[in-house]
C-alpha positions as CSV (number, residue, x, y, z in Angstrom):
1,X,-27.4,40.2,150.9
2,X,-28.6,41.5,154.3
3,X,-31.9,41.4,155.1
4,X,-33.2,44.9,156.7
5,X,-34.8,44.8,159.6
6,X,-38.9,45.0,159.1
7,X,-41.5,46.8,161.5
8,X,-44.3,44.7,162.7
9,X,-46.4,47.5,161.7
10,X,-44.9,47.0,158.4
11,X,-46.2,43.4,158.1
12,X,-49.8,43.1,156.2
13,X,-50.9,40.2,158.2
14,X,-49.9,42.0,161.7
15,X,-51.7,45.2,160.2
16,X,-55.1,45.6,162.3
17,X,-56.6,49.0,160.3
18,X,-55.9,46.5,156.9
19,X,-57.2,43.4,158.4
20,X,-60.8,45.2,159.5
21,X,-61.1,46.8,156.0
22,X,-63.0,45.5,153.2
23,X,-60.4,44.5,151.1
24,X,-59.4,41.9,153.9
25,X,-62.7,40.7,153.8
26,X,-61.6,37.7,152.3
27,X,-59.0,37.1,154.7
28,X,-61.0,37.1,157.7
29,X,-63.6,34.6,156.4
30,X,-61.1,32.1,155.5
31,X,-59.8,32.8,159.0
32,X,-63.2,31.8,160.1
33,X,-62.8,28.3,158.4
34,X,-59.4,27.9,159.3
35,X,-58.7,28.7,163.2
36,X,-61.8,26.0,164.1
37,X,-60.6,23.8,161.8
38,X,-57.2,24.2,164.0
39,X,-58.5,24.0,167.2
40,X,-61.1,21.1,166.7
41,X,-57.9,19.0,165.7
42,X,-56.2,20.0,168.7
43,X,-58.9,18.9,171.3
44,X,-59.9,16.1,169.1
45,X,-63.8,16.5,168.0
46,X,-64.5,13.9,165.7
47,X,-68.4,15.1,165.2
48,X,-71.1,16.9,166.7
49,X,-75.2,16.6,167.9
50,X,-76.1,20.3,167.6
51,X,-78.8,21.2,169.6
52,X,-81.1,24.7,168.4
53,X,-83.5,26.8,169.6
54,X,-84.7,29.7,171.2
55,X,-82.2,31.8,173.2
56,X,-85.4,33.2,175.0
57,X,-86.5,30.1,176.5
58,X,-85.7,30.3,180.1
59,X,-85.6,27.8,182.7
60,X,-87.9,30.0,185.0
61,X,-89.7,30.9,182.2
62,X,-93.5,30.0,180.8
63,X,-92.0,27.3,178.6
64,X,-89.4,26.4,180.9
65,X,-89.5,22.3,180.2
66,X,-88.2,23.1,177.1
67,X,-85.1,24.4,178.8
68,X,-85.3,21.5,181.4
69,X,-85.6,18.5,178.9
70,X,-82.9,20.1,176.5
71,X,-81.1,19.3,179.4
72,X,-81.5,16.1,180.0
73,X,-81.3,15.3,176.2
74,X,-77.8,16.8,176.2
75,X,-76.6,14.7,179.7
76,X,-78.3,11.7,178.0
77,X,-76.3,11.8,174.9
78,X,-73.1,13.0,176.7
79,X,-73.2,10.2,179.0
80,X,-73.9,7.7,176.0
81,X,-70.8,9.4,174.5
82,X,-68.2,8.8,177.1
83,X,-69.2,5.0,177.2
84,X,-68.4,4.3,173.8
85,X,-65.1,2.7,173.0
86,X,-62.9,5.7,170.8
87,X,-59.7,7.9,170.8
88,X,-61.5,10.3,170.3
89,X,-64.4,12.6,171.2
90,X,-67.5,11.3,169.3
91,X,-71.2,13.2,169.5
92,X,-70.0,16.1,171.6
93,X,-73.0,18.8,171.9
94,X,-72.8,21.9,170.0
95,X,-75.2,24.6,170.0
96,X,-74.8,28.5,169.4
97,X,-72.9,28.9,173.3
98,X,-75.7,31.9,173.6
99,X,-78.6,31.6,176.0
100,X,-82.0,29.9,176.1
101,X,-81.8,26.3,174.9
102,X,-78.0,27.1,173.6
103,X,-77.0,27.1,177.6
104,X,-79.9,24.2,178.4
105,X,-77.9,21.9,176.0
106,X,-74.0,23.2,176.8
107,X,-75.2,22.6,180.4
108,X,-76.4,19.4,180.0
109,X,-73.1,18.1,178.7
110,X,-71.3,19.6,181.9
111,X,-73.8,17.4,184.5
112,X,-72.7,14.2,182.7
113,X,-68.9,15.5,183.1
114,X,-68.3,16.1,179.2
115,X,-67.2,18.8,176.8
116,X,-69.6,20.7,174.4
117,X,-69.2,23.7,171.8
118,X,-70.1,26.9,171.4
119,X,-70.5,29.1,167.9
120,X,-71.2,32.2,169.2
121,X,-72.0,35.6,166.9
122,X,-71.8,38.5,167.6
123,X,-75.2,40.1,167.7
124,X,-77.2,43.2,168.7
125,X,-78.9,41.2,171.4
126,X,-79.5,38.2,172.9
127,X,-76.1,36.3,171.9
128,X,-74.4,36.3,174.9
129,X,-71.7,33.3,175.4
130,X,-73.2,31.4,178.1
131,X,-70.8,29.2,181.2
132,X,-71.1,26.2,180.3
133,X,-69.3,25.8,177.2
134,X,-66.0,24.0,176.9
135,X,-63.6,27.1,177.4
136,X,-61.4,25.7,174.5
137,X,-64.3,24.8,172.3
138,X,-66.2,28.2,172.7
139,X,-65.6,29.6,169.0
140,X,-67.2,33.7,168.1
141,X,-67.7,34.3,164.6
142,X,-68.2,37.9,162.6
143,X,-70.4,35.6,159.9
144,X,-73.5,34.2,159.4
145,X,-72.6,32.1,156.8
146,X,-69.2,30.7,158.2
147,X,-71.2,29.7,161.7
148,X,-73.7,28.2,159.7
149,X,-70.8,26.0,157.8
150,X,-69.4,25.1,160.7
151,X,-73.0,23.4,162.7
152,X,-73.4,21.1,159.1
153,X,-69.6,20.4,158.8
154,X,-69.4,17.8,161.9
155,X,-73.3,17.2,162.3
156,X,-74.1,13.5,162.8
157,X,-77.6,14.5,164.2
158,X,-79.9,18.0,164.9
159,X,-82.3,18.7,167.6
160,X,-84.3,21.3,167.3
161,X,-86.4,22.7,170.0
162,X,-88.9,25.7,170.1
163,X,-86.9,28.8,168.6
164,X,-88.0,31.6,166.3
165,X,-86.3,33.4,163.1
166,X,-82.8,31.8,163.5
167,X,-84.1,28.3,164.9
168,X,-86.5,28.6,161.4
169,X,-83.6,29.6,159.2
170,X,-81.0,26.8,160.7
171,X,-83.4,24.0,160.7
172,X,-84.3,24.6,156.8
173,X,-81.0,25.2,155.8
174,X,-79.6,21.2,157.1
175,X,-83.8,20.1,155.9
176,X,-82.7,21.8,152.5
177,X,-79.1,20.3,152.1
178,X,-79.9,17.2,153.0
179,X,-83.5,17.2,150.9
180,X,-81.2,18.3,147.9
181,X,-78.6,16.0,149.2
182,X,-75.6,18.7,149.1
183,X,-74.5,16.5,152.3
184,X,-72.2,13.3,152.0
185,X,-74.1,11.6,154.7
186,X,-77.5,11.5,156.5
187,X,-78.3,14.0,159.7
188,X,-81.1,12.7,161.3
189,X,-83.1,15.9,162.4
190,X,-85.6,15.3,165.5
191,X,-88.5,18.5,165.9
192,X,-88.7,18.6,169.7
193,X,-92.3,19.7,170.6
194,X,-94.5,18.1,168.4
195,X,-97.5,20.6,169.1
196,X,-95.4,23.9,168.4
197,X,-93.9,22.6,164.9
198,X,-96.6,21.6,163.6
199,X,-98.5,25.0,164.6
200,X,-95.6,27.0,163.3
201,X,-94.9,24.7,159.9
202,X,-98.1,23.3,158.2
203,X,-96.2,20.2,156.6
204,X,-98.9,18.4,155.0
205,X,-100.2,21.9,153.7
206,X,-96.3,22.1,152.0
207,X,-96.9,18.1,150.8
208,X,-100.6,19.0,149.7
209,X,-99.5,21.9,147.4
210,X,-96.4,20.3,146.0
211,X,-93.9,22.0,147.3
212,X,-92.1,19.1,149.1
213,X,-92.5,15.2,147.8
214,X,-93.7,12.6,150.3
215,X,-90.0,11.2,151.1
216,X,-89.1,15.0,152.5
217,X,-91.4,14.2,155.8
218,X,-88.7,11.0,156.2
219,X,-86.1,13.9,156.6
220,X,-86.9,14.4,160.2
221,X,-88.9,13.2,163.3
222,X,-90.8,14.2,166.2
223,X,-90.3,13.9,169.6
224,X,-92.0,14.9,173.1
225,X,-89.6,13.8,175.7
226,X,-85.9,13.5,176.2
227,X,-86.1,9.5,176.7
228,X,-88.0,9.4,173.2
229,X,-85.6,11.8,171.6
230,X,-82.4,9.8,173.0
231,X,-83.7,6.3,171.5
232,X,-84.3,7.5,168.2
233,X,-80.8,9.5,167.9
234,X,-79.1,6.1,169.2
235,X,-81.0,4.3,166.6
236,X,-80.6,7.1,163.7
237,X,-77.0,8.2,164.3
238,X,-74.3,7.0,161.7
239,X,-72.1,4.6,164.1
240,X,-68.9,4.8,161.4
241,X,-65.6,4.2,163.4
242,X,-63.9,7.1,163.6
243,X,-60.4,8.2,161.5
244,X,-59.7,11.2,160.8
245,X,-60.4,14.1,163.1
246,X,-63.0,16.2,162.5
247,X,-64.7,13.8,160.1
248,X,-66.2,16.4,157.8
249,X,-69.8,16.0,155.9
250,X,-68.3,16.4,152.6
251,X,-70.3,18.1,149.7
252,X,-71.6,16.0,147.0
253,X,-70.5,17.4,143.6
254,X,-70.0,16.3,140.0
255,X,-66.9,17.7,138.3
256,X,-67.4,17.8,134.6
257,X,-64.6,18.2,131.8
């Protein structure tokens, strides 16, 4: 039998009005999965230190040290990164490749000559991919919930600096799967700027009322200065060797008959 010859606008998965439409929705979040999944393979990102925070942080700004010490957090780990004995690349820094801290930390890996990522969104305002990210490692996303996914999914550690609504909503989605242990292994979370996190989240009133047990402060730490931060992530980090590549935080589930 002959095959007859097929248009490419004839093909679904070529077909740009059906892949924007609502019915492809599907399709396009499973493309969000799989094309980082892809390219994470190909430049070899075992796992990540994801640095948030404000994108309205500047360097010249009031609160500038945050910008300036985000930094030097991110050349410190970088540099610790490089000297470690693997095939692959361990701890790289990820952050949201927008502005603010996001650049601060994507920067920081470039002065100690190493790669970082960028999951950028496409927003309104303020999320503007930033020149410091790894060209090949500078991912955009449509979703929320897939960019989200994809800061847990490598995760060996979170720092989180000064930020508002989004810093708020990342830092207590990884507090809440790892409280509820959804995670298959622990993220050590350090709060940079002791004096603004505990202004902006009254912990002990949250431990005084019940809301959170005693064991939830243990989920995360403090920390004031880069040198600080460093030696607890160096202490706190999960030192597994490395296999496969990327080494995913799997989801703890029970499967029943």
């Amino acid at each position: 039998m002959q095959e007859h010859d097929t248009e490419e606008s004839d093909l679904a998965y070529l077909d740009r009005e059906f892949l924007a439409s609502d019915d492809a929705r599907p399709l396009r979040i499973i493309a969000e999965y799989l094309n980082p999944l892809r390219r994470l393979r190909q430049q070899r990102v075992h796992d990540t230190v994801v640095f948030f925070g404000s994108a309205r942080l500047t360097e010249e700004g009031p609160l500038g040290r945050f910008y300036t010490e985000a930094r030097e957090l991110s050349r410190l780990i970088t540099a610790w990164s490089a000297a470690l004995p693997s095939h692959v690349n361990r701890f790289v820094i990820c952050s949201g490749g927008g502005g603010g801290i996001m650049e601060a930390a994507n920067r920081g890996a470039e002065d100690a000559g190493g790669r970082s990522i960028g999951l950028n969104i496409n927003l309104p305002h303020e999320q503007r991919p930033n020149a410091f990210v790894t060209p090949a490692l500078m991912f955009k996303f449509r979703y929320f919930f897939m960019r989200k996914l994809w800061f847990a999914h490598l995760a060996r550690a979170m720092v989180v600096f000064p930020g508002g609504f989004g810093t708020l909503d990342e830092l207590t989605e990884i507090l809440t799967l790892s409280q509820t242990r959804k995670l298959g292994r622990k993220v050590p979370v350090v709060l940079y700027g002791s004096e603004y996190w505990n202004e902006i989240i009254n912990f002990k009133a949250l431990l005084r009322h019940g809301m959170i047990s005693s064991e939830d402060l243990q989920l995360f730490s403090f920390a004031d200065d880069p040198r600080s931060a460093f030696s607890f992530l160096q202490q706190a980090i999960d030192m597994d060797p490395a296999e496969k590549t990327p080494a995913f935080a799997h989801s703890r589930c029970r499967v029943t008959p």
